[in-house]
BAMAR-722911 format. One record per atom (N, C-alpha, C): chain; atom name; x, y, z. Coordinates in nm, 2 decimals, always signed. Example, Ala and Ser with C-alpha at 12.3 -4.5 7.8 and 13.67 -1.06 7.14 Angstrom:
BEGIN
{chaine = A	atome = N	c1 = +1.32	c2 = -0.57	c3 = +0.78};
{chaine = A	atome = CA	c1 = +1.23	c2 = -0.45	c3 = +0.78};
{chaine = A	atome = C	c1 = +1.32	c2 = -0.33	c3 = +0.78};
{chaine = A	atome = N	c1 = +1.28	c2 = -0.22	c3 = +0.71};
{chaine = A	atome = CA	c1 = +1.37	c2 = -0.11	c3 = +0.71};
{chaine = A	atome = C	c1 = +1.29	c2 = +0.00	c3 = +0.79};
This chain:
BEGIN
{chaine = A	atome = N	c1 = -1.37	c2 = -1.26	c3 = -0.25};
{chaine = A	atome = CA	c1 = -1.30	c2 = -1.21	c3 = -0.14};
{chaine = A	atome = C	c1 = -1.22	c2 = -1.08	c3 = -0.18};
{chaine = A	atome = N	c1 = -1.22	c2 = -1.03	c3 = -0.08};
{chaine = A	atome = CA	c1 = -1.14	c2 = -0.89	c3 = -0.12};
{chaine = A	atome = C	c1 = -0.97	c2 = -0.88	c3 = -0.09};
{chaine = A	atome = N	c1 = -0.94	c2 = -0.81	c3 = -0.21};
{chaine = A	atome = CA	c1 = -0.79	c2 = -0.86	c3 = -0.15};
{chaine = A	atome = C	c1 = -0.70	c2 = -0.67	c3 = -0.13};
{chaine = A	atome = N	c1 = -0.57	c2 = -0.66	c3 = -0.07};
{chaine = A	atome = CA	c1 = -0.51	c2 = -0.54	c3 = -0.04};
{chaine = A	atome = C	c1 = -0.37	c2 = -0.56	c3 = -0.14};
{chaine = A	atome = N	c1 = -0.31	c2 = -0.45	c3 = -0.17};
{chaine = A	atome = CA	c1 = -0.19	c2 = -0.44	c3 = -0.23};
{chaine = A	atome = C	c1 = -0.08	c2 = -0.45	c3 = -0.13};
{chaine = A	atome = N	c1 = +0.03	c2 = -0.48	c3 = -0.15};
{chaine = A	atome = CA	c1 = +0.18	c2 = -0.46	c3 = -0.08};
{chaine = A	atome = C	c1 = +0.19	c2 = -0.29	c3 = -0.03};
{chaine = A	atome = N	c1 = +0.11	c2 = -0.21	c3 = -0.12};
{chaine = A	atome = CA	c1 = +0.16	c2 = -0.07	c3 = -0.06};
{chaine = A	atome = C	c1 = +0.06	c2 = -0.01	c3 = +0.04};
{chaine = A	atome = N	c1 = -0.10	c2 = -0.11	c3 = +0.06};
{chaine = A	atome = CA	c1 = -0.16	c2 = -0.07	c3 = +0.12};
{chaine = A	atome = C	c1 = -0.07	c2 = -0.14	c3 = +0.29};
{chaine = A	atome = N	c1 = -0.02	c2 = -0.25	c3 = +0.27};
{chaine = A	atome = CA	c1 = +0.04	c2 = -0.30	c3 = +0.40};
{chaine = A	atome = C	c1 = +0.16	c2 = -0.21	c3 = +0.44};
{chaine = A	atome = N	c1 = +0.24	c2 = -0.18	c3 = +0.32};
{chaine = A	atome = CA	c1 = +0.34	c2 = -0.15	c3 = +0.35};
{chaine = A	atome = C	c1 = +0.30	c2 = +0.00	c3 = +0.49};
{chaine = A	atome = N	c1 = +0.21	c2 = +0.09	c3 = +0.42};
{chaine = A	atome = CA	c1 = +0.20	c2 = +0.22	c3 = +0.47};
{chaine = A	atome = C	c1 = +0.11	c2 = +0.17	c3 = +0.63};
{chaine = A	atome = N	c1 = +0.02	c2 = +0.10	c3 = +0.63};
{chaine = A	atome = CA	c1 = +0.00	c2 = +0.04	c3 = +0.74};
{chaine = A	atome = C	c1 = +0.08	c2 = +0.03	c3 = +0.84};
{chaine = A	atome = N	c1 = +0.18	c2 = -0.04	c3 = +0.84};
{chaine = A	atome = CA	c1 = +0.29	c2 = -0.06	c3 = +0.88};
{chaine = A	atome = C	c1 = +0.39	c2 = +0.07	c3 = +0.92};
{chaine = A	atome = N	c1 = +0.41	c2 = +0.16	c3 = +0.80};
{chaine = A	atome = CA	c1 = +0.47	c2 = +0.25	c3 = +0.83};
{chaine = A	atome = C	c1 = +0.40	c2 = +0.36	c3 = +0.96};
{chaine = A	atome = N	c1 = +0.29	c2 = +0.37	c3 = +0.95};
{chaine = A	atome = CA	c1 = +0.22	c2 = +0.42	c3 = +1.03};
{chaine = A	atome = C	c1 = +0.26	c2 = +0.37	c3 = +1.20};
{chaine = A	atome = N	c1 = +0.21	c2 = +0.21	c3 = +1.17};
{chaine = A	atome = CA	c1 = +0.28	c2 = +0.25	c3 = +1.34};
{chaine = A	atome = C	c1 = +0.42	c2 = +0.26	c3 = +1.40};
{chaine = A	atome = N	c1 = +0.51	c2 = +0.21	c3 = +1.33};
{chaine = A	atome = CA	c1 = +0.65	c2 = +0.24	c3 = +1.32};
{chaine = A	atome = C	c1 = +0.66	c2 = +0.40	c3 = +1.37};
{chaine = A	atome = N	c1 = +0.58	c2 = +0.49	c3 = +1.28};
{chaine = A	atome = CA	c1 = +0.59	c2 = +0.61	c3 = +1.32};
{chaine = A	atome = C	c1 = +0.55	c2 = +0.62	c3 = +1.44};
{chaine = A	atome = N	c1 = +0.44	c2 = +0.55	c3 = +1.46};
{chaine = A	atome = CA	c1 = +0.36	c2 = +0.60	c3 = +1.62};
{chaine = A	atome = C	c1 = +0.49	c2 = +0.51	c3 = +1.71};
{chaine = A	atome = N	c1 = +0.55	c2 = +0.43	c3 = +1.70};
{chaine = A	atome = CA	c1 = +0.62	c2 = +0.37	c3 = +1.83};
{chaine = A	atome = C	c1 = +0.74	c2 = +0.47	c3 = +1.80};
{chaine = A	atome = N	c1 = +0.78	c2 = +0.45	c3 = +1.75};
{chaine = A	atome = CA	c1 = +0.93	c2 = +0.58	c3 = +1.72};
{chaine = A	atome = C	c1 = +0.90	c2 = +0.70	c3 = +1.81};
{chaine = A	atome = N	c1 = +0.78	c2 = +0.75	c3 = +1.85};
{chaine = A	atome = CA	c1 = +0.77	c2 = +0.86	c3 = +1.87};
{chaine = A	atome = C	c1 = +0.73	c2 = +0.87	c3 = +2.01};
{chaine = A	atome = N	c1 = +0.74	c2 = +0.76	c3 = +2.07};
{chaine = A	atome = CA	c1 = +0.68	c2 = +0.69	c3 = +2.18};
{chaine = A	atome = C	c1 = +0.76	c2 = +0.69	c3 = +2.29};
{chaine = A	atome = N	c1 = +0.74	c2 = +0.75	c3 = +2.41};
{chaine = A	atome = CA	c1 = +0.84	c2 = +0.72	c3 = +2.51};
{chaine = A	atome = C	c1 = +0.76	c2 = +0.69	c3 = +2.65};
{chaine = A	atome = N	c1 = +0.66	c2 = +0.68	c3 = +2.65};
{chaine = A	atome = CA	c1 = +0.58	c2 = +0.62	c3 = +2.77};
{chaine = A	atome = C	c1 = +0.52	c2 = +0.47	c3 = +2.70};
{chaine = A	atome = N	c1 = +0.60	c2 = +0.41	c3 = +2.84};
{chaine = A	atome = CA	c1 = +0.58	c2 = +0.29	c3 = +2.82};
{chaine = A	atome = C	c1 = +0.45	c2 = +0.16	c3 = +2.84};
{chaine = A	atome = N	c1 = +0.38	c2 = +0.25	c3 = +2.92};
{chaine = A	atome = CA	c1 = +0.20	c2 = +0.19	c3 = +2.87};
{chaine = A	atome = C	c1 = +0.12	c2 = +0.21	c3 = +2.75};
{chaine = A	atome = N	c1 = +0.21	c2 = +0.32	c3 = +2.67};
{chaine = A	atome = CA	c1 = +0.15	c2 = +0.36	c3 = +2.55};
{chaine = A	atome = C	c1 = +0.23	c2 = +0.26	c3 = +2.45};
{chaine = A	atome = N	c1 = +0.37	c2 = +0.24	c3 = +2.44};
{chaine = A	atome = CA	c1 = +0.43	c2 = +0.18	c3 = +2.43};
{chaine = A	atome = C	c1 = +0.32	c2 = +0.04	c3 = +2.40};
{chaine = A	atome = N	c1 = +0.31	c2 = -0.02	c3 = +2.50};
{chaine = A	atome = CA	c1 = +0.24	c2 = -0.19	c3 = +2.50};
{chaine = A	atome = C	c1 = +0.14	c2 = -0.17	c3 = +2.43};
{chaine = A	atome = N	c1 = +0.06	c2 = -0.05	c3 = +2.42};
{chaine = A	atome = CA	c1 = -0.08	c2 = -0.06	c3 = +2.35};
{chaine = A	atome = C	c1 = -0.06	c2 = -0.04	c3 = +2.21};
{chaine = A	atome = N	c1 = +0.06	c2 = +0.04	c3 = +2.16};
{chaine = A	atome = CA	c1 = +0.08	c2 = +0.06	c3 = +2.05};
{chaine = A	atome = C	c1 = +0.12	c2 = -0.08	c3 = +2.00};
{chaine = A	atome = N	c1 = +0.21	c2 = -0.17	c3 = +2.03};
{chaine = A	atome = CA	c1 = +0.24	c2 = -0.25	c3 = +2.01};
{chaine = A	atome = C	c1 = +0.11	c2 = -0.38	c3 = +2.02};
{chaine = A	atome = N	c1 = +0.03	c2 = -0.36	c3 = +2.06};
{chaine = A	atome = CA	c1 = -0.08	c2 = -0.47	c3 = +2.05};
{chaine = A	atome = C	c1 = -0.16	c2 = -0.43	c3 = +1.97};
{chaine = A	atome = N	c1 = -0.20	c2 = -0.28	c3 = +1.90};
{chaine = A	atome = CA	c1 = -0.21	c2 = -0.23	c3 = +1.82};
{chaine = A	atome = C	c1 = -0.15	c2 = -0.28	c3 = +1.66};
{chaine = A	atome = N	c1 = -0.07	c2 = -0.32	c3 = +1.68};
{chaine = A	atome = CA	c1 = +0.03	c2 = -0.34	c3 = +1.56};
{chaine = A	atome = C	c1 = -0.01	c2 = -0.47	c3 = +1.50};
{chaine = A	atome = N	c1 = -0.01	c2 = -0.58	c3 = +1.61};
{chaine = A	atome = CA	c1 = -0.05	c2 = -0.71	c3 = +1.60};
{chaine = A	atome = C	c1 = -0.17	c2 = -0.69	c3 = +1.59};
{chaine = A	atome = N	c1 = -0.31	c2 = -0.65	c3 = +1.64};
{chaine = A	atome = CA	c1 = -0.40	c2 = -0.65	c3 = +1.59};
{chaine = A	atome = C	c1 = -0.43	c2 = -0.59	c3 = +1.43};
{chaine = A	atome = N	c1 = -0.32	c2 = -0.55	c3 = +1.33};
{chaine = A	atome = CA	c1 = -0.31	c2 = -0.50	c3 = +1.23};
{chaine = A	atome = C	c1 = -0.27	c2 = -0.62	c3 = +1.18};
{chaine = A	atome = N	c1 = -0.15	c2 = -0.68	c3 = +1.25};
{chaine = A	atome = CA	c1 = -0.12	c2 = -0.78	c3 = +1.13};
{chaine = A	atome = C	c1 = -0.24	c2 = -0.95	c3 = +1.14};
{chaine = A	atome = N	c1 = -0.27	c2 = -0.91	c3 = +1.24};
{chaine = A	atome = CA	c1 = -0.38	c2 = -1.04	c3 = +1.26};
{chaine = A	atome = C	c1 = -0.54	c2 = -0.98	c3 = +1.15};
{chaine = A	atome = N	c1 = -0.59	c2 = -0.92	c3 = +1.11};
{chaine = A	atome = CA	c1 = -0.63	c2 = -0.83	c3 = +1.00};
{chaine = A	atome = C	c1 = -0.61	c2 = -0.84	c3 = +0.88};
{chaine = A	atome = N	c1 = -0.48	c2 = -0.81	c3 = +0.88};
{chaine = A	atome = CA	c1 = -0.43	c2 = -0.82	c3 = +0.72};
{chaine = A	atome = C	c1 = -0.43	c2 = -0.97	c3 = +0.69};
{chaine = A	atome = N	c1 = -0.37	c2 = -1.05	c3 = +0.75};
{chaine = A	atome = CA	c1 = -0.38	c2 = -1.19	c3 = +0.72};
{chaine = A	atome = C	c1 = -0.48	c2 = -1.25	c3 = +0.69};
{chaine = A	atome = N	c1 = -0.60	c2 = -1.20	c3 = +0.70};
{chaine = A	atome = CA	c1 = -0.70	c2 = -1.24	c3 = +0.63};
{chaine = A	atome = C	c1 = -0.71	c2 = -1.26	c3 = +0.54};
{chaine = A	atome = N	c1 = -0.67	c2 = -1.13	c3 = +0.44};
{chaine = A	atome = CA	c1 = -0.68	c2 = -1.09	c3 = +0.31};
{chaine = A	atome = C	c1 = -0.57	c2 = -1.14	c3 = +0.20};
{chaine = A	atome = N	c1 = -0.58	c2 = -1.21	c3 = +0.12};
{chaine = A	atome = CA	c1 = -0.49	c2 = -1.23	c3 = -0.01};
{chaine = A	atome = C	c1 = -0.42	c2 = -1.07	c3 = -0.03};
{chaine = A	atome = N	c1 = -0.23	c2 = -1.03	c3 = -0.02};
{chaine = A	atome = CA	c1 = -0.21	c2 = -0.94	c3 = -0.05};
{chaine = A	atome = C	c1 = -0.17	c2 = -0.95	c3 = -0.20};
{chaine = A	atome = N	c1 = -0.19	c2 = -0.87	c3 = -0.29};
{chaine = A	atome = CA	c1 = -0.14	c2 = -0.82	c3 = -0.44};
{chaine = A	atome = C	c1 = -0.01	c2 = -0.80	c3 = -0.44};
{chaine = A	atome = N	c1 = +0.08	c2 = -0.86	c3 = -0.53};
{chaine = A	atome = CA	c1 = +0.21	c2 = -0.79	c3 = -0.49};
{chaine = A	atome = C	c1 = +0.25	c2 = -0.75	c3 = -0.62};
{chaine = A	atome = N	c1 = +0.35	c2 = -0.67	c3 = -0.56};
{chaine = A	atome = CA	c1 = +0.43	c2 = -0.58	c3 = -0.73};
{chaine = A	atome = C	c1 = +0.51	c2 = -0.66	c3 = -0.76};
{chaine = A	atome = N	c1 = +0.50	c2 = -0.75	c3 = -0.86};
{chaine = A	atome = CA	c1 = +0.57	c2 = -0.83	c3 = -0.96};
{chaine = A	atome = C	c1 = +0.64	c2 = -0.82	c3 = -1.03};
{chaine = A	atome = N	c1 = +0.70	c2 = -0.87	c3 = -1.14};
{chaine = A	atome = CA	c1 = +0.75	c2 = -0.84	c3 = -1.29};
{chaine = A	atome = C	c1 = +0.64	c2 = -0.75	c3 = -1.35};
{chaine = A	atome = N	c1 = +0.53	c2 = -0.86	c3 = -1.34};
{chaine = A	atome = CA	c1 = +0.42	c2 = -0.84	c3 = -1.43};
{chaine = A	atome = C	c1 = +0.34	c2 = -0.69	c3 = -1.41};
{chaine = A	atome = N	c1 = +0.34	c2 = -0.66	c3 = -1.28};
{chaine = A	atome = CA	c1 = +0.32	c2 = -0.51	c3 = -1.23};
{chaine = A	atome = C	c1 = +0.43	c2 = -0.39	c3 = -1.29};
{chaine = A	atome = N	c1 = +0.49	c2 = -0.40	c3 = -1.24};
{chaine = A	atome = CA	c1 = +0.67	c2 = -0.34	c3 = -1.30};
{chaine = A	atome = C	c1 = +0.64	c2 = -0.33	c3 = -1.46};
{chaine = A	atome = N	c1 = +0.62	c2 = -0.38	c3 = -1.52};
{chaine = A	atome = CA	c1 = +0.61	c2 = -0.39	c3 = -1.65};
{chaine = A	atome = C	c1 = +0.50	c2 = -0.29	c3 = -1.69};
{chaine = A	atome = N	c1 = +0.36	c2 = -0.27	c3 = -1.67};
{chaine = A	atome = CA	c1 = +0.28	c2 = -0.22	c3 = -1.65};
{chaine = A	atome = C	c1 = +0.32	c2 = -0.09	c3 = -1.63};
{chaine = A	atome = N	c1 = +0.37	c2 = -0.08	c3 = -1.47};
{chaine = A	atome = CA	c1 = +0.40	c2 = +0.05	c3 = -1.42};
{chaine = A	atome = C	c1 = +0.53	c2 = +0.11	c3 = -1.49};
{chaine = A	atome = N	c1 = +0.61	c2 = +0.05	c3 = -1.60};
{chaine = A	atome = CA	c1 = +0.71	c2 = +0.14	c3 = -1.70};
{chaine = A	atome = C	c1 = +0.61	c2 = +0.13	c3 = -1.84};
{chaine = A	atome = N	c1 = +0.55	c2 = +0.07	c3 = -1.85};
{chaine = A	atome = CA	c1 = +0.43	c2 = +0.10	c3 = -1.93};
{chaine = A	atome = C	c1 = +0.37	c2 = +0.26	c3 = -1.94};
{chaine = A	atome = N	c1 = +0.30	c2 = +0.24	c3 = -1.80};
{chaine = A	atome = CA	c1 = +0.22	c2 = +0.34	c3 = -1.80};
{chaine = A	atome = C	c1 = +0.29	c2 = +0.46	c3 = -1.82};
{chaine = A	atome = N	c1 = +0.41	c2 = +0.48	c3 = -1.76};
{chaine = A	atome = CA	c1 = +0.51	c2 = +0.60	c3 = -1.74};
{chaine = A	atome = C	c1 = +0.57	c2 = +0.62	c3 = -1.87};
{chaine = A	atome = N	c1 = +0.58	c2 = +0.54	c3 = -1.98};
{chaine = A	atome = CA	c1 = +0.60	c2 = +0.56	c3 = -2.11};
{chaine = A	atome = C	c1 = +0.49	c2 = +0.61	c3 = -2.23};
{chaine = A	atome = N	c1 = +0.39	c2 = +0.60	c3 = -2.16};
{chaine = A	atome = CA	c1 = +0.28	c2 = +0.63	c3 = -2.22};
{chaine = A	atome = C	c1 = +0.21	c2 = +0.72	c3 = -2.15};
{chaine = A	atome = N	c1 = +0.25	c2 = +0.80	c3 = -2.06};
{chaine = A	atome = CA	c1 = +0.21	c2 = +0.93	c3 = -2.00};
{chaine = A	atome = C	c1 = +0.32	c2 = +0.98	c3 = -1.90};
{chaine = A	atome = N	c1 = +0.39	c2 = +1.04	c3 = -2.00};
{chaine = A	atome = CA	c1 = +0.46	c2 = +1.14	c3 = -1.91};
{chaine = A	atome = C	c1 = +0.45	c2 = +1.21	c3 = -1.82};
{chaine = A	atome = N	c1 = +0.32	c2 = +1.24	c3 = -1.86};
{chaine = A	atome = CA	c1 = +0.29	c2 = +1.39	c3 = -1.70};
{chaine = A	atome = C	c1 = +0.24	c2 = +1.33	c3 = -1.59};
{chaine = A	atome = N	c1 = +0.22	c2 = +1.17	c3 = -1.59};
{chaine = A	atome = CA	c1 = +0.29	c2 = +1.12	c3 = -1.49};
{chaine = A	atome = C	c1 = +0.38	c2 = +1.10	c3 = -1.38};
{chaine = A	atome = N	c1 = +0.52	c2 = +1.13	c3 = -1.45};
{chaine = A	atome = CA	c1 = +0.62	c2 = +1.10	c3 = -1.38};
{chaine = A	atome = C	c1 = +0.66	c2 = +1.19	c3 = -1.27};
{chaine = A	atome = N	c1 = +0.58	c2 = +1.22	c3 = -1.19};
{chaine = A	atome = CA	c1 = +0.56	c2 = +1.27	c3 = -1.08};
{chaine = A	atome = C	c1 = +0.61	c2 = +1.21	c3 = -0.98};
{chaine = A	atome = N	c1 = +0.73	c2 = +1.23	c3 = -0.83};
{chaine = A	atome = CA	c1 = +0.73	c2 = +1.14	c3 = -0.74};
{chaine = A	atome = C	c1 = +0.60	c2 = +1.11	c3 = -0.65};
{chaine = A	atome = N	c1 = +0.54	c2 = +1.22	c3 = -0.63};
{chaine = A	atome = CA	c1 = +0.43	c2 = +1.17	c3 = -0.56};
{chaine = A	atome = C	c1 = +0.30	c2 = +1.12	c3 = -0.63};
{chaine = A	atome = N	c1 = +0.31	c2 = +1.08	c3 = -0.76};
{chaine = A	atome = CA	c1 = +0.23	c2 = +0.93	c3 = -0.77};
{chaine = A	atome = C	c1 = +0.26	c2 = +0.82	c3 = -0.83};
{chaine = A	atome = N	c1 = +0.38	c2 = +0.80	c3 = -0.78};
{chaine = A	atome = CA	c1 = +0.51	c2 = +0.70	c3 = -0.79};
{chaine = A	atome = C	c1 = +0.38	c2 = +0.56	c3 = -0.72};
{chaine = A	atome = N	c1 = +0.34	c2 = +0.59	c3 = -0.58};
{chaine = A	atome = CA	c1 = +0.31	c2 = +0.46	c3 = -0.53};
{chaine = A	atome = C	c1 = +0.13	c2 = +0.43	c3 = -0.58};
{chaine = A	atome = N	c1 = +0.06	c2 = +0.53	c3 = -0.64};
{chaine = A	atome = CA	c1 = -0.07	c2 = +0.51	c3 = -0.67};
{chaine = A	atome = C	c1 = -0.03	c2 = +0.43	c3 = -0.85};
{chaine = A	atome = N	c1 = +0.10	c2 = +0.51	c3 = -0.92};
{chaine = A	atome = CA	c1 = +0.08	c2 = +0.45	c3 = -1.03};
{chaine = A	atome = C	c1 = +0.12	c2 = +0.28	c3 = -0.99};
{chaine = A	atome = N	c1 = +0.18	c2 = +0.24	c3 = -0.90};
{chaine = A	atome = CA	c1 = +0.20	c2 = +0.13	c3 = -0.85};
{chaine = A	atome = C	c1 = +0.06	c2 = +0.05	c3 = -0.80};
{chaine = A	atome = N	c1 = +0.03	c2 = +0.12	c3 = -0.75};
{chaine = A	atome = CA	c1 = -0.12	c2 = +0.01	c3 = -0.72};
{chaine = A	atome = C	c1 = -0.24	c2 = +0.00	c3 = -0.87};
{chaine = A	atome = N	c1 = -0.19	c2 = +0.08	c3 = -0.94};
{chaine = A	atome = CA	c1 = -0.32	c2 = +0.10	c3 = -1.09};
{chaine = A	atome = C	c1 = -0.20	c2 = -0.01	c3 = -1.16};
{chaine = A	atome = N	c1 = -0.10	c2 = -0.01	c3 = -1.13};
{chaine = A	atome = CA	c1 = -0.01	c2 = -0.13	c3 = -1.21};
{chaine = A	atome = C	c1 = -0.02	c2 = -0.29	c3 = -1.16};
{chaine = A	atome = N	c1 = -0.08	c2 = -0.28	c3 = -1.09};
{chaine = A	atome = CA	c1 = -0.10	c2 = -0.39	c3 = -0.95};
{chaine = A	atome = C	c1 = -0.24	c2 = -0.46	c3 = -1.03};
{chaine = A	atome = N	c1 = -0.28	c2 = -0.36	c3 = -1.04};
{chaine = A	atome = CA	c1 = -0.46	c2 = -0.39	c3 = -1.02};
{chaine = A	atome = C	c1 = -0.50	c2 = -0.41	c3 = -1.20};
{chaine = A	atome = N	c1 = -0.40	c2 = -0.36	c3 = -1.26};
{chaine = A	atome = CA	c1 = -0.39	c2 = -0.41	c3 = -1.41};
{chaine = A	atome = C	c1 = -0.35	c2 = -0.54	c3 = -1.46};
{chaine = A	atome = N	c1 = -0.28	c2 = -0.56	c3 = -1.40};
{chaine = A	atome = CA	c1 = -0.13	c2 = -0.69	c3 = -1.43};
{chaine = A	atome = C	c1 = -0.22	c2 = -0.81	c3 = -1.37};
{chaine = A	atome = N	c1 = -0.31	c2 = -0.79	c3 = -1.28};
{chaine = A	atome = CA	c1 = -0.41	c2 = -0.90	c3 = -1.21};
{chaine = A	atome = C	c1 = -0.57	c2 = -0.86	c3 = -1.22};
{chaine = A	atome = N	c1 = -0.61	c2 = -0.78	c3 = -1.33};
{chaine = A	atome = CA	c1 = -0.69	c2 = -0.75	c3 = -1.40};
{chaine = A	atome = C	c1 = -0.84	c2 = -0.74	c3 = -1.25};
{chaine = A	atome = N	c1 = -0.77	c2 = -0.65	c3 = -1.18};
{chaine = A	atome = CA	c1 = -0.85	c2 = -0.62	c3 = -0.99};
{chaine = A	atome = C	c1 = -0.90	c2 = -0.49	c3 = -1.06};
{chaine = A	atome = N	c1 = -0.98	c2 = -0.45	c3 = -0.98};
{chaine = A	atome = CA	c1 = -1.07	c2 = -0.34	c3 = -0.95};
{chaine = A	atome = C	c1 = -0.99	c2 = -0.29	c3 = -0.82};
{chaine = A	atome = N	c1 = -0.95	c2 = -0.14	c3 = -0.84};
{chaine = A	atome = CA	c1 = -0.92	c2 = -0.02	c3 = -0.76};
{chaine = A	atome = C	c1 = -1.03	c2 = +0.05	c3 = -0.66};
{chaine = A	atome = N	c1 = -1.02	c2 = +0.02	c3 = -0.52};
{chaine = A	atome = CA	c1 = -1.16	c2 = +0.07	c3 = -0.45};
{chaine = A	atome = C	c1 = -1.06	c2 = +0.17	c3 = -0.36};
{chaine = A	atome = N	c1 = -1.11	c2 = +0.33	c3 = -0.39};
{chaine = A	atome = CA	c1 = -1.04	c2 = +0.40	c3 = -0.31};
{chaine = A	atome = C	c1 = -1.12	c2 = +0.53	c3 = -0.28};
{chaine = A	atome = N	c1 = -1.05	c2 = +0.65	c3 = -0.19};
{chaine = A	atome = CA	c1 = -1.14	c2 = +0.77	c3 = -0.16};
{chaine = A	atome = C	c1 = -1.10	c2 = +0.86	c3 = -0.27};
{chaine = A	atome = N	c1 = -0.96	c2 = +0.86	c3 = -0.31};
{chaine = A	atome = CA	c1 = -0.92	c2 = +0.95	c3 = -0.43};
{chaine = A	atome = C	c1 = -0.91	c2 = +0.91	c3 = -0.56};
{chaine = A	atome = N	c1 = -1.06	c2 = +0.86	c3 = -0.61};
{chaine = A	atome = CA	c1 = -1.11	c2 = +0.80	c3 = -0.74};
{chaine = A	atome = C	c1 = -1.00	c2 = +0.93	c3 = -0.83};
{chaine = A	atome = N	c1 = -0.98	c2 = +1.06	c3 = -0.82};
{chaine = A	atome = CA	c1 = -0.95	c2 = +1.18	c3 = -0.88};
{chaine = A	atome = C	c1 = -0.80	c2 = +1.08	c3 = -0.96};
{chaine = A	atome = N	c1 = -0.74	c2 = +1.03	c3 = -0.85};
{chaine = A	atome = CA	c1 = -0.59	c2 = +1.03	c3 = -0.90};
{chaine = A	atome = C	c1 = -0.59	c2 = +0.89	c3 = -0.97};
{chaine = A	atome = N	c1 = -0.70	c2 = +0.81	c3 = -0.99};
{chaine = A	atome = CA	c1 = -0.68	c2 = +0.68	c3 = -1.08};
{chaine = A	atome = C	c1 = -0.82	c2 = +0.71	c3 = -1.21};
């Protein structure tokens, strides 16, 4: 079975937050919001990965062992290669480049 990280839900999530925030018609409104639930009825399928100790550890790992790393903006990918280490997962993504 295939499983998702915490940061793949988390941005999920964030996404429609943005779309309802931004929202002021209220039939778009309801669809966004059935929208939302049809996300979380989705994710529930899947075993999520979460950032642990054991991840955490990893991901000050990695950042101690490559500095040119320490980048904010791959703060949350080094988190998912810490994810997918610590629980010895395979990384399936479109930007193979940044792992």
């Amino acid at each position: 079975m295939s499983e998702v990280n915490d940061f793949a839900v988390q941005e999920l999530f964030k996404g429609w937050v943005g779309r309802l925030n931004e929202t002021t018609d209220t039939t778009l409104i309801i669809q966004r919001y059935e929208n939302l639930w049809q996300t979380v009825d989705f994710v529930r399928q899947f075993p999520i990965l979460k950032f642990d100790t054991d991840a955490d550890a990893r991901y000050v790992s990695i950042l101690r062992e490559n500095a040119t790393l320490c980048k904010k903006r791959l703060r949350q990918d080094l988190r998912i290669a810490a994810i997918a280490l610590s629980q010895d997962a395979t990384v399936v993504t479109q930007q193979s480049a940044r792992f």
